[in-house]
N, CA, C and O of each residue as an XYZ file, in Angstrom:
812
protein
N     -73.786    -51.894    140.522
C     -72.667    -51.036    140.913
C     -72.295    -50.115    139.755
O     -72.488    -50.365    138.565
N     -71.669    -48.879    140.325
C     -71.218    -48.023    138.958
C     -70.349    -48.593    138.307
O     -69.900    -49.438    139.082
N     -69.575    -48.701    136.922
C     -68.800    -48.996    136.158
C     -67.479    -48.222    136.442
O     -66.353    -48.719    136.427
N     -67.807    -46.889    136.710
C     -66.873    -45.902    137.095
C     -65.877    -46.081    138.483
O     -64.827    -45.566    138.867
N     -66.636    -46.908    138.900
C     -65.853    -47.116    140.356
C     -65.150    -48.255    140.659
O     -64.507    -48.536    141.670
N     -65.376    -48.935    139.553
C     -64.410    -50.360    139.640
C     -62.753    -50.179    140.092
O     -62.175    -49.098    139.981
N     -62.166    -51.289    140.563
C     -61.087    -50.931    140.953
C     -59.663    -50.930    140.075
O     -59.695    -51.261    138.889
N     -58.792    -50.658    140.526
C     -57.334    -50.616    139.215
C     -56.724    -51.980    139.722
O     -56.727    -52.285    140.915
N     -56.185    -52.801    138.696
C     -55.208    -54.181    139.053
C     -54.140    -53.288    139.345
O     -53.607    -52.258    138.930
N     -54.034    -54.514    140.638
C     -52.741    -54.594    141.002
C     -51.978    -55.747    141.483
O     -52.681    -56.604    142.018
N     -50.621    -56.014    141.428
C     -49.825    -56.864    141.712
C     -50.069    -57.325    143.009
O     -50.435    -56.292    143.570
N     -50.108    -58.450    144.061
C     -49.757    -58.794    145.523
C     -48.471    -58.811    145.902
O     -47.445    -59.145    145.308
N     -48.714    -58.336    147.155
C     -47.248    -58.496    148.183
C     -47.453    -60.195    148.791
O     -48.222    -60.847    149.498
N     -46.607    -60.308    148.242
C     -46.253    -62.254    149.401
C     -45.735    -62.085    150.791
O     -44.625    -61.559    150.858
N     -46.302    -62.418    151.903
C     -45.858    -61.521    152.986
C     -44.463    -62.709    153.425
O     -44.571    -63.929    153.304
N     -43.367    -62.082    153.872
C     -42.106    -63.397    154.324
C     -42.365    -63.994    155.631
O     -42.161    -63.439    156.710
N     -43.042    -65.702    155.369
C     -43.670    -65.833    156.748
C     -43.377    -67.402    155.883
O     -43.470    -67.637    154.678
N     -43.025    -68.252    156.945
C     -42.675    -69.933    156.945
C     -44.018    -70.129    157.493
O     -44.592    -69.368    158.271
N     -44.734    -71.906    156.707
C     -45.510    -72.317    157.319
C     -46.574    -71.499    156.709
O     -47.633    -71.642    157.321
N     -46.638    -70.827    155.881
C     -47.672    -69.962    155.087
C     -47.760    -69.231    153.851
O     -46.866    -68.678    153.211
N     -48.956    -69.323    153.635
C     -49.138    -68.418    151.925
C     -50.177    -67.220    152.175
O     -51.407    -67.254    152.191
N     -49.376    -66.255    152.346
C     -50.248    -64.971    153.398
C     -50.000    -64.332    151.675
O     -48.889    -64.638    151.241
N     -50.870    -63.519    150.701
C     -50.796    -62.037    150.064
C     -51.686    -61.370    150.356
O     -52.765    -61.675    150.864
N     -51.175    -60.158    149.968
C     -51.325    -58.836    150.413
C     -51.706    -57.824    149.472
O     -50.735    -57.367    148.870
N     -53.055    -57.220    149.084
C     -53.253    -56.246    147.679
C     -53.982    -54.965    148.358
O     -55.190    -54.731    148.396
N     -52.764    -54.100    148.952
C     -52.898    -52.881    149.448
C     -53.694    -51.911    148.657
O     -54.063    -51.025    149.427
N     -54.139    -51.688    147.386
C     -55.185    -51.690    147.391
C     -56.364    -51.719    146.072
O     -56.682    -51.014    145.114
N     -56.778    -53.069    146.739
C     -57.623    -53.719    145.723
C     -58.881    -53.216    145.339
O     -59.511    -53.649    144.374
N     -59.290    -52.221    146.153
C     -60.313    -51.325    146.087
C     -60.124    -49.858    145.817
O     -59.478    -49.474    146.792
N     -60.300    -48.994    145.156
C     -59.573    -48.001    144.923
C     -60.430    -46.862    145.861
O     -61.657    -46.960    145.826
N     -59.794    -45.727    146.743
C     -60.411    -45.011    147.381
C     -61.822    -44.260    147.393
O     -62.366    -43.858    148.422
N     -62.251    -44.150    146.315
C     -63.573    -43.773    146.279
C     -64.254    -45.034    146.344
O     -64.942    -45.097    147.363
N     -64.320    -46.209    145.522
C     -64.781    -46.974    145.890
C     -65.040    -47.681    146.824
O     -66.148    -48.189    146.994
N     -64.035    -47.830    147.599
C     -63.719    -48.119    149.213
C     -64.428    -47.686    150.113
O     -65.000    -48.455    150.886
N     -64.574    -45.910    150.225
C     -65.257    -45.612    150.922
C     -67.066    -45.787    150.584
O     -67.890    -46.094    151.446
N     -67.306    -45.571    149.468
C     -68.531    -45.639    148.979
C     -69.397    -46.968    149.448
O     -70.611    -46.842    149.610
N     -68.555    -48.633    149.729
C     -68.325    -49.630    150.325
C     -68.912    -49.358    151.666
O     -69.961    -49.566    152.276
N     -68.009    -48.923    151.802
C     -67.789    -48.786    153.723
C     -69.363    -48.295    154.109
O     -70.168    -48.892    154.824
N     -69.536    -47.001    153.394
C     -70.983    -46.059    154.149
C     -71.741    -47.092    154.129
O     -72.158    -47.547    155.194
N     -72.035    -47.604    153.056
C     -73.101    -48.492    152.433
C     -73.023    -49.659    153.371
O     -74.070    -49.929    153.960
N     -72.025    -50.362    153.603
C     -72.190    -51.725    154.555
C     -72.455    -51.045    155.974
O     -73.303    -51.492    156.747
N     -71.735    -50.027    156.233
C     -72.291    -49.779    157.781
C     -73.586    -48.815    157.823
O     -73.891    -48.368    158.928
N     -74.073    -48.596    157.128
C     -75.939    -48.460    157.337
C     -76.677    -49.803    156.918
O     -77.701    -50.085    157.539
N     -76.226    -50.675    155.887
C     -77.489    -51.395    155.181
C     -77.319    -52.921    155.941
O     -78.204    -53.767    155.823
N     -75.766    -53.231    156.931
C     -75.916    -54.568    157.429
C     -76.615    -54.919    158.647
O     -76.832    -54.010    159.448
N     -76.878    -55.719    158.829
C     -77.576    -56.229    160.220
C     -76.643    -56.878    161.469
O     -76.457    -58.009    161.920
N     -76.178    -55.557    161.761
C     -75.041    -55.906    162.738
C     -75.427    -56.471    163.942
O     -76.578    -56.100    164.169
N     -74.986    -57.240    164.880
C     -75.408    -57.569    165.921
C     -74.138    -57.847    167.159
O     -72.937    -58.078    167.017
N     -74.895    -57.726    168.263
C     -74.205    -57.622    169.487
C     -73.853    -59.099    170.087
O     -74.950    -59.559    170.405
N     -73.066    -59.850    170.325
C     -72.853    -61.036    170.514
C     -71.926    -61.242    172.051
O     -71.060    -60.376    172.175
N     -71.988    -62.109    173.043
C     -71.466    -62.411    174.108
C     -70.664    -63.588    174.197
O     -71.065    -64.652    173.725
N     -69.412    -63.460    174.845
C     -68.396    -64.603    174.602
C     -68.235    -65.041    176.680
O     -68.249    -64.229    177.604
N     -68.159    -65.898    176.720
C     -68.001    -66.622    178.298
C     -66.284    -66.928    178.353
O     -66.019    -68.075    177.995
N     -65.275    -66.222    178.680
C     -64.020    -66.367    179.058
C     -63.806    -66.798    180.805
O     -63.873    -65.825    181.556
N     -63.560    -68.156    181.472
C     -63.286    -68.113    182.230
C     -64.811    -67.938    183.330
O     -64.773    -67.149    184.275
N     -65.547    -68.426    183.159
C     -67.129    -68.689    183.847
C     -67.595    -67.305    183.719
O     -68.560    -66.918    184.377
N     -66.740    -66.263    182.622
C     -67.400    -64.791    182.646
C     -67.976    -64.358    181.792
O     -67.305    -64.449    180.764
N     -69.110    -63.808    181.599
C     -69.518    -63.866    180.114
C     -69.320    -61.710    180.250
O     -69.128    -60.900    181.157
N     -69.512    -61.666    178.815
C     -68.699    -59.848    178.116
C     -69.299    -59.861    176.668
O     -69.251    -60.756    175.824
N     -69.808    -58.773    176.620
C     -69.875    -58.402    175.016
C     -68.538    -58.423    174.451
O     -67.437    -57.936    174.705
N     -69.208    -59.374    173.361
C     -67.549    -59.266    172.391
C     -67.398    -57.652    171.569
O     -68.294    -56.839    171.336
N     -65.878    -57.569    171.244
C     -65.469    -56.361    171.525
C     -65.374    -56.173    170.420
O     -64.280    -55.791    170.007
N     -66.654    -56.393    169.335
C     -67.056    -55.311    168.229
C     -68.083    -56.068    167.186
O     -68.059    -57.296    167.114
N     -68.624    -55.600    166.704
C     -69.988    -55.716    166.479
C     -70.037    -57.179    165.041
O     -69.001    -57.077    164.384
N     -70.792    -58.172    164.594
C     -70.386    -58.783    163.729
C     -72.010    -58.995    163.068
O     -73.120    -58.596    163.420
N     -71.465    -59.899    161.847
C     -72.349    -60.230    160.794
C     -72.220    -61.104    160.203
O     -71.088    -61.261    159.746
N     -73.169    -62.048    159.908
C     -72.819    -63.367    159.137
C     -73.785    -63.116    157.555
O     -74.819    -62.499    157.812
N     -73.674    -63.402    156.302
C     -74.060    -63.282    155.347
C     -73.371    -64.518    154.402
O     -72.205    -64.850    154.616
N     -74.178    -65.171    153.346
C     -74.350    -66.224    152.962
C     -74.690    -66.598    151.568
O     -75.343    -65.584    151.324
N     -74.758    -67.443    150.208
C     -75.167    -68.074    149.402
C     -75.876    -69.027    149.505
O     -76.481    -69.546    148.567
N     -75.902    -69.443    150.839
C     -76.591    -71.129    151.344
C     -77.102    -70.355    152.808
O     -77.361    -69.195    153.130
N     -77.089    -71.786    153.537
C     -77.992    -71.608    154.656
C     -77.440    -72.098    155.942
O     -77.872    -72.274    157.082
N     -76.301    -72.254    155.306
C     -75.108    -73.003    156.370
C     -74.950    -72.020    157.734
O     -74.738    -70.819    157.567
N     -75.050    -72.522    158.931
C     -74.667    -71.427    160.349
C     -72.723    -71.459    160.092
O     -71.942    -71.796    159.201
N     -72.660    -70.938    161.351
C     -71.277    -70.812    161.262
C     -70.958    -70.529    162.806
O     -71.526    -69.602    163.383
N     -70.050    -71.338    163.449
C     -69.764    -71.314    165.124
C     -68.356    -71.420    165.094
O     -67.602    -72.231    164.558
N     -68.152    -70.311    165.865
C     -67.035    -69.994    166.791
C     -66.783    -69.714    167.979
O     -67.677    -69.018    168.460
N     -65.807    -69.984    168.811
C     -66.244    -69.046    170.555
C     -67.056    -69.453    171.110
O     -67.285    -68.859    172.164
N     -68.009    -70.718    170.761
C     -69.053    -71.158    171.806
C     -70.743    -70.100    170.618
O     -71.931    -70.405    170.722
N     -70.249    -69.115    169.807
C     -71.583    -68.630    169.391
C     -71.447    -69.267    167.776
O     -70.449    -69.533    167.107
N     -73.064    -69.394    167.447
C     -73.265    -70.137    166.169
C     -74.599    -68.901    165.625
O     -75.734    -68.653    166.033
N     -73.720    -68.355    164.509
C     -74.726    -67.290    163.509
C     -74.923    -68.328    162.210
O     -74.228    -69.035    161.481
N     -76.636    -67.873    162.443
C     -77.173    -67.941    160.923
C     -77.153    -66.614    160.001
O     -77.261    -65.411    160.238
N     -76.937    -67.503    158.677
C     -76.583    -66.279    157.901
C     -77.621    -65.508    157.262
O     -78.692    -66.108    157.162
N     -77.573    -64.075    156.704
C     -78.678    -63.586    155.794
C     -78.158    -63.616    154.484
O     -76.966    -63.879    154.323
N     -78.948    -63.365    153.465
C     -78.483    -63.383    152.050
C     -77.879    -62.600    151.591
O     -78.565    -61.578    151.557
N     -76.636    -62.387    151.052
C     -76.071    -61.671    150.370
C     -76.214    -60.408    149.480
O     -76.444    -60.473    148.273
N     -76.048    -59.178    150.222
C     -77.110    -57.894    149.360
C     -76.059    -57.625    148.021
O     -74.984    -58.188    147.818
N     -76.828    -56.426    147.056
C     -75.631    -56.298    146.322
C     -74.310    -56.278    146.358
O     -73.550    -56.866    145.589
N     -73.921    -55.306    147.637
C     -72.638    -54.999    147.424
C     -71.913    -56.581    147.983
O     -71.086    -57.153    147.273
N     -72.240    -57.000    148.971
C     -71.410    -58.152    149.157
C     -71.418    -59.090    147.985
O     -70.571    -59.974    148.114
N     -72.081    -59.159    146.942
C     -71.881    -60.324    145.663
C     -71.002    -59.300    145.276
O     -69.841    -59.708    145.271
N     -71.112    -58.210    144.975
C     -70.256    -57.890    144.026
C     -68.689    -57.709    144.979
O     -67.798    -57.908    144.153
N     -68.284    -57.523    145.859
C     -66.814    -57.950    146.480
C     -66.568    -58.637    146.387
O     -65.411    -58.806    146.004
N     -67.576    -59.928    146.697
C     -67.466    -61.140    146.684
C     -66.525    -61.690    144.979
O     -65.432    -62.255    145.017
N     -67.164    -61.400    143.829
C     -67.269    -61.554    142.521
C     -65.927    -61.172    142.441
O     -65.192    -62.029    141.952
N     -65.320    -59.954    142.841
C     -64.136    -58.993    142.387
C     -62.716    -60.205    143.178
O     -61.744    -60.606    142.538
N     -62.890    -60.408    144.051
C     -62.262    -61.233    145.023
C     -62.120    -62.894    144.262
O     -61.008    -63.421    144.283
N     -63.214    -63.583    143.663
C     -63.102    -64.643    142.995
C     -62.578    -64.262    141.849
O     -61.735    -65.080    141.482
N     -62.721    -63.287    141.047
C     -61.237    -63.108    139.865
C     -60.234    -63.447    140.068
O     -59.960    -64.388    139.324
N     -59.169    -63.100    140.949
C     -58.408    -63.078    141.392
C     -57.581    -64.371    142.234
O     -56.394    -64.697    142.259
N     -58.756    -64.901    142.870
C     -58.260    -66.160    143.633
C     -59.208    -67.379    143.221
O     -59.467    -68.096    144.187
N     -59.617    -67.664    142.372
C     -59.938    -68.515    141.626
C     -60.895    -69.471    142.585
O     -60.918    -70.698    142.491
N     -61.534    -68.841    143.347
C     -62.318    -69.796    144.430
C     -63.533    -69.069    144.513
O     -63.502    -67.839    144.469
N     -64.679    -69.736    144.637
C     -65.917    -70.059    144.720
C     -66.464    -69.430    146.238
O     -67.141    -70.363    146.670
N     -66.493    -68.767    146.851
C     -66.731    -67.949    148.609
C     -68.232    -68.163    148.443
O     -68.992    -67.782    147.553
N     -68.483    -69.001    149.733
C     -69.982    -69.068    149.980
C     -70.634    -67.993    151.027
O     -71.758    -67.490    150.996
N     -69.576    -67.801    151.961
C     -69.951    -67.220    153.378
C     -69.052    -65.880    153.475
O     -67.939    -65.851    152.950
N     -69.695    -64.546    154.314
C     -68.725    -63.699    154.661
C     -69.168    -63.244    156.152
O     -70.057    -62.451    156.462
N     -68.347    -63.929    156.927
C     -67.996    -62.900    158.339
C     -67.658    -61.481    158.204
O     -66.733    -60.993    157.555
N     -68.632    -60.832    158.984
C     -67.897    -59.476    158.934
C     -67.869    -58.779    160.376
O     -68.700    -58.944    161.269
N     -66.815    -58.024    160.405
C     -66.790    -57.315    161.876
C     -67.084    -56.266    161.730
O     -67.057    -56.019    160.524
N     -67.505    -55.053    162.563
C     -67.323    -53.644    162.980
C     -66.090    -53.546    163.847
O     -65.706    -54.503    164.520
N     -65.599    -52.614    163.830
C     -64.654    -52.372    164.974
C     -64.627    -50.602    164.888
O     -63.921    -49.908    164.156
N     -65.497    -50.229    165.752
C     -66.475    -49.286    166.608
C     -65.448    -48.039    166.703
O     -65.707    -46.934    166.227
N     -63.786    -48.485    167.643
C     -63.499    -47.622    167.952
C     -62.089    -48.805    168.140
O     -62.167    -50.028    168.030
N     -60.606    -47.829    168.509
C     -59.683    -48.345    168.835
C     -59.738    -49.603    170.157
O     -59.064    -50.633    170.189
N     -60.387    -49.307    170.811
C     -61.402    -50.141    171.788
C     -61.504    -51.566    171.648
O     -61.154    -52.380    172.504
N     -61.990    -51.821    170.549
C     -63.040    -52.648    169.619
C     -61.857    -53.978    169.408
O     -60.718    -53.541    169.570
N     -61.872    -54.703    169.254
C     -60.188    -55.879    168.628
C     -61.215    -57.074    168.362
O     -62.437    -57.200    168.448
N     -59.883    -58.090    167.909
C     -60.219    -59.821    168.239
C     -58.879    -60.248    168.343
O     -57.878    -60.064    167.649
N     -59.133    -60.918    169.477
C     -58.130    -61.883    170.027
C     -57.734    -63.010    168.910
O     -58.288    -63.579    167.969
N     -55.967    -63.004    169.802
C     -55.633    -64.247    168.945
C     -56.196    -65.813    168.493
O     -56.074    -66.797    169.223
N     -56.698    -65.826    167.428
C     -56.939    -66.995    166.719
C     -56.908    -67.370    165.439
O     -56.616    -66.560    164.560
N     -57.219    -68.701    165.165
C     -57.093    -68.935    164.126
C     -58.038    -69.763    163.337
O     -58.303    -70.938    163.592
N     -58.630    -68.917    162.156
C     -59.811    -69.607    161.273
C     -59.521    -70.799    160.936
O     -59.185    -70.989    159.767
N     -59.581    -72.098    162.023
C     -59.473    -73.255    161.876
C     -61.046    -74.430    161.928
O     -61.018    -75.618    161.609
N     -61.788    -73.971    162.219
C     -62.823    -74.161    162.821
C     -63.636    -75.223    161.782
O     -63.996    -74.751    160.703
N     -64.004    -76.975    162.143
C     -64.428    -77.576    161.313
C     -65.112    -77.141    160.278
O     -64.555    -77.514    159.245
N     -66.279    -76.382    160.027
C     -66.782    -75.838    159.078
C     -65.958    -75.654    157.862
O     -66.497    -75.918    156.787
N     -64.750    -75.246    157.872
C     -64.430    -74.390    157.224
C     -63.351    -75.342    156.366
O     -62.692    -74.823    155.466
N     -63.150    -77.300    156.814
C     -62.320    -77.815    155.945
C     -60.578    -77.641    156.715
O     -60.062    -77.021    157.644
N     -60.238    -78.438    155.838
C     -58.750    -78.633    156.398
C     -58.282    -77.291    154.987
O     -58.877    -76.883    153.989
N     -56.747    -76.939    155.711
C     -56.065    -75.589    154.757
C     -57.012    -74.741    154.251
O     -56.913    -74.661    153.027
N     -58.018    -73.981    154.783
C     -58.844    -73.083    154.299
C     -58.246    -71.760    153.760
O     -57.185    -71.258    154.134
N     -59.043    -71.301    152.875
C     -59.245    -69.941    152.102
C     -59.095    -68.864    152.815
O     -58.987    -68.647    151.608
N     -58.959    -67.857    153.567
C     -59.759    -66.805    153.746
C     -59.655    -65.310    152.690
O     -59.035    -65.100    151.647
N     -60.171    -64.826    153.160
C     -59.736    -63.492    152.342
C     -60.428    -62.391    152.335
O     -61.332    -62.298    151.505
N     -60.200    -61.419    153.149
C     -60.399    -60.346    153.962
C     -59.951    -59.394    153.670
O     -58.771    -59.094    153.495
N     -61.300    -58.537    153.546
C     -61.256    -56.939    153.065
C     -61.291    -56.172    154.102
O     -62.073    -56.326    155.040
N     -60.138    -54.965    153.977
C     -60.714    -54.063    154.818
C     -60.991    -52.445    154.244
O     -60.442    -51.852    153.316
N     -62.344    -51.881    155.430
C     -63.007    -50.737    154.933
C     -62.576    -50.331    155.716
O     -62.201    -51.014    156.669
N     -62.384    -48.513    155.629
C     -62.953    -47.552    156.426
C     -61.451    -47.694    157.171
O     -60.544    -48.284    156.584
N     -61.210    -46.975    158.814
C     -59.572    -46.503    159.577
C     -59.040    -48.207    159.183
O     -59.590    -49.306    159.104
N     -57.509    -47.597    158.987
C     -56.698    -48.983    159.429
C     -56.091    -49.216    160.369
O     -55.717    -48.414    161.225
N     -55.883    -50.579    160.313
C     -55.490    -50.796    161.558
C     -54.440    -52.046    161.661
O     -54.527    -52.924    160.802
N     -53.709    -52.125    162.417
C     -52.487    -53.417    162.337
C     -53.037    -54.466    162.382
O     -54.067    -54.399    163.054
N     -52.786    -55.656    161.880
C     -53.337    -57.350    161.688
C     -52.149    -57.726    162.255
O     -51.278    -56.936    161.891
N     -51.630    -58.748    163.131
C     -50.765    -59.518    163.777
C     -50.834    -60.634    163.577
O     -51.858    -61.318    163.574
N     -49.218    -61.127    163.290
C     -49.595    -62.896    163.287
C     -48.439    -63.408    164.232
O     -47.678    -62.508    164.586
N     -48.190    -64.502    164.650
C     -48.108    -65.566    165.978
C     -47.969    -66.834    165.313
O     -48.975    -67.408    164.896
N     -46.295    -67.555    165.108
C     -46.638    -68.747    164.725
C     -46.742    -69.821    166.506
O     -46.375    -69.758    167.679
N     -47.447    -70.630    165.623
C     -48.096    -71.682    167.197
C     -47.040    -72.013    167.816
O     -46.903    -71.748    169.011
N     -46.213    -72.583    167.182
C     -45.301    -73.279    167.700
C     -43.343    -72.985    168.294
O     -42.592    -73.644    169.013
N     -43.153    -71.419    167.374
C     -42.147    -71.108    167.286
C     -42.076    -69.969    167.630
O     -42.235    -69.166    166.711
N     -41.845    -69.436    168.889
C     -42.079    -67.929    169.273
C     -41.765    -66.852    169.112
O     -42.400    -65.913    169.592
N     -40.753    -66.719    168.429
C     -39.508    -66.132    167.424
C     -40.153    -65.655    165.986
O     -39.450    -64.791    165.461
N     -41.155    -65.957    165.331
C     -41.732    -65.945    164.148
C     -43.191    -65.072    164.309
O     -44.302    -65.562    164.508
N     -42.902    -63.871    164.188
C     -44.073    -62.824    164.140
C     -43.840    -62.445    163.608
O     -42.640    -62.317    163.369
N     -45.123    -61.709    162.666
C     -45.493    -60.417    161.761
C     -46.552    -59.764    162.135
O     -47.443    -60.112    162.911
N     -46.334    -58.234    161.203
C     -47.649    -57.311    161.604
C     -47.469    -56.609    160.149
O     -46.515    -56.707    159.378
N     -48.487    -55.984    160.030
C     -49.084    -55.257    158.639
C     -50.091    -54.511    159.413
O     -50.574    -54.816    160.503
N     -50.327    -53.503    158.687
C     -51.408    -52.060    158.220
C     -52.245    -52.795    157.453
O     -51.906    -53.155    156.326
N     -53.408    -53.091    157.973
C     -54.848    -52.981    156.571
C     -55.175    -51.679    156.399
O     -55.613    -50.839    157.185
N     -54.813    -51.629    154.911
C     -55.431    -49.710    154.588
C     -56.556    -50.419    154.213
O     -56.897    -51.593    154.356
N     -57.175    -49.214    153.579
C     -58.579    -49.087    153.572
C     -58.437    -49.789    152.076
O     -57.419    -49.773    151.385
N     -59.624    -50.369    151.766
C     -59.480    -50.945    150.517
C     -58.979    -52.040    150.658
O     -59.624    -52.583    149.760
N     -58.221    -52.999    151.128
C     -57.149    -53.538    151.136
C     -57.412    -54.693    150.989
O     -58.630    -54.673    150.810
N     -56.882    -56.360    150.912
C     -57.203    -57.507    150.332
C     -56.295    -57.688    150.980
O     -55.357    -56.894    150.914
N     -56.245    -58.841    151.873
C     -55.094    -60.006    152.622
C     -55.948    -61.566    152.650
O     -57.027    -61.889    153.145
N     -54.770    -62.434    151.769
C     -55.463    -63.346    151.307
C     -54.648    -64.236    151.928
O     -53.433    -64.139    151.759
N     -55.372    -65.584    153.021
C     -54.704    -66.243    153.513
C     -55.481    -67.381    153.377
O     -56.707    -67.490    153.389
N     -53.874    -68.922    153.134
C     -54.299    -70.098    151.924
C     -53.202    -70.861    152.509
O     -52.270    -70.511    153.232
N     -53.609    -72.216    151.924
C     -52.252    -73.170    152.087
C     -52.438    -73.765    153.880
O     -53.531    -74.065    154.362
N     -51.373    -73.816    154.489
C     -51.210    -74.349    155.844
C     -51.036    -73.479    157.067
O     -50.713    -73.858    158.193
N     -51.485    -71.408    156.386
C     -51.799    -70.588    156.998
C     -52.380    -70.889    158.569
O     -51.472    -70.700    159.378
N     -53.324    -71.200    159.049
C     -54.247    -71.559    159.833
C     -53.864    -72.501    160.344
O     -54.598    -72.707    161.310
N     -53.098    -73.254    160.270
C     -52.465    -74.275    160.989
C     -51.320    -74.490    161.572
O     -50.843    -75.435    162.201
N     -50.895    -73.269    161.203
C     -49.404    -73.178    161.534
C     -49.415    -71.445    162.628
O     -48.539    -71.410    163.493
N     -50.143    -70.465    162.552
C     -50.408    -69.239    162.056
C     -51.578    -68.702    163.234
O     -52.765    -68.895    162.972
N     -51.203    -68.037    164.508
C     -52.298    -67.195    164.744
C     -52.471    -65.920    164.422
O     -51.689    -65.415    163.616
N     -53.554    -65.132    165.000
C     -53.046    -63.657    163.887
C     -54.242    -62.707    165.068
O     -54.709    -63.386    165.983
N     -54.594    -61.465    165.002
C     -55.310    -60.858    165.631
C     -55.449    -59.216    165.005
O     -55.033    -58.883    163.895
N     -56.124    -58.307    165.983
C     -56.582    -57.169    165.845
C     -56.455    -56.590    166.654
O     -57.550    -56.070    166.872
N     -55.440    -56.127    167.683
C     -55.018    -55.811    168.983
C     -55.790    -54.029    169.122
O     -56.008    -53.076    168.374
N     -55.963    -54.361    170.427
C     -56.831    -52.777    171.088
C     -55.627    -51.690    170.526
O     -54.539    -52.159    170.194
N     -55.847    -50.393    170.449
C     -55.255    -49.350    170.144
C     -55.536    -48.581    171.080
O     -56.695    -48.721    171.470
N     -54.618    -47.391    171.900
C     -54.951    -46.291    172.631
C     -56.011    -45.201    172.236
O     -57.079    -44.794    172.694
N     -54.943    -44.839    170.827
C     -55.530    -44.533    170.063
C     -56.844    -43.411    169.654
O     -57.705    -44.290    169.638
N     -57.353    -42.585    169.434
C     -58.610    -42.018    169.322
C     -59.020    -42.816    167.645
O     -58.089    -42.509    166.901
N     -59.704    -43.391    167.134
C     -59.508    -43.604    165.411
C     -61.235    -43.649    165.429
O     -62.120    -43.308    166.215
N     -61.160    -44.214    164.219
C     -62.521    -44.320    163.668
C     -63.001    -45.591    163.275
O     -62.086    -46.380    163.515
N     -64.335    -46.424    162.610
C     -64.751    -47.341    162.555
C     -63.631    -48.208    161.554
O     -62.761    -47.579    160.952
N     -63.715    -49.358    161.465
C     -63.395    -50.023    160.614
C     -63.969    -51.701    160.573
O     -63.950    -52.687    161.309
N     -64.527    -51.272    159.075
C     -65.309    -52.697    158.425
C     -64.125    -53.833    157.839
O     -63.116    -53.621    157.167
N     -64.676    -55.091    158.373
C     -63.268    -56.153    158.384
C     -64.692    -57.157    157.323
O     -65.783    -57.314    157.870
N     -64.470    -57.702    155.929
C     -65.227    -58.794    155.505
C     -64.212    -60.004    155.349
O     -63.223    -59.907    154.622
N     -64.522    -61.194    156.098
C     -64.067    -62.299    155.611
C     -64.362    -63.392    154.794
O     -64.917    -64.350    155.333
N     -64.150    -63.436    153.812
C     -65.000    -64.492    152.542
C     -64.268    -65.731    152.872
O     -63.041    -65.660    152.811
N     -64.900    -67.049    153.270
C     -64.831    -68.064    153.190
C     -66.024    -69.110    152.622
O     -67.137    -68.722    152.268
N     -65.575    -70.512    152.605
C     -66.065    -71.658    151.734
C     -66.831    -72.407    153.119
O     -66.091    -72.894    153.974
N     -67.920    -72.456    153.249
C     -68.947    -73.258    154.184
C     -69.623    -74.476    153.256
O     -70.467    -73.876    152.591
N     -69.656    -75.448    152.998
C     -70.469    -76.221    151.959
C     -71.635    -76.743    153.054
O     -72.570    -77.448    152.672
């Protein structure tokens, strides 16, 4: 990677949410770099088209994904189980910039496309055995932004929403995921692509 394009520190936002340790580093990637990111992952990844069965119906899921890896571990959600590919430059090096910071070791990164305002993911929550009890996540976003939503399980009264700008770092830890749904809701909207990476711990 260039030297020149590294990003500027910055402080996190703690987002005000019970039942969770949500921050927020609006932007951890600095705009040239960001975009330079973005081109590069959406020509060089191996995106793929995946189908989800809601209700005896099966539908292309509504935006394009990628599994990438340190190990060899699959990863299942929704009824679908991706094997991963190896980690190209740029994902070690996000990866690397991201473990400064949060002091954790990321084996695996989910990543989405989201094509067009169109494009979402439904409410859930990265709970999924693989991934350990109180998991990590920590999710970059490239390229248009777009609102992230959260949903506590149990208390209906307790929502939030945020803007992922471009560049951006939302780091979710602690009893997040257990307490905590969250999503990517459709937009009317006319917008443009946006690259979502999620770094988590698969052993």
């Amino acid at each position: 990677m260039n030297p020149s394009l590294f990003r500027p520190q910055n402080e996190p936002i703690r987002l005000d949410m019970v039942d969770a340790n949500v921050l927020y580093h609006p932007a951890f990637f600095d705009k040239k770099l960001s975009n330079h990111l973005y081109e590069s992952l959406l020509k060089n990844i191996k995106w793929q088209q995946d189908y989800i069965t809601v209700y005896g119906k099966t539908h292309p899921q509504p935006r394009l994904t990628a599994l990438y890896a340190n190990n060899e571990k699959s990863y299942s959600y929704s009824n679908i189980t991706m094997k991963p590919h190896p980690m190209n430059e740029e994902l070690v090096f996000i990866k690397n910039e991201i473990e400064k910071i949060s002091n954790t070791a990321f084996t695996t990164c989910l990543l989405n496309l989201y094509r067009n305002g169109q494009d979402s993911n439904g409410w859930h929550a990265d709970n999924e055995k693989e991934l350990g009890k109180n998991p990590i996540i920590a999710s970059v976003s490239l390229g248009t932004e777009r609102w992230f939503h959260f949903k506590h399980k149990t208390n209906s009264t307790l929502k939030h929403k945020i803007i992922l700008q471009n560049g951006s770092l939302l780091i979710m830890k602690g009893k997040t995921q257990e307490f905590w749904l969250h999503q990517i809701p459709k937009t009317k909207k006319t917008i443009n692509p946006r690259i979502n990476l999620t770094f988590r711990i698969i052993q």
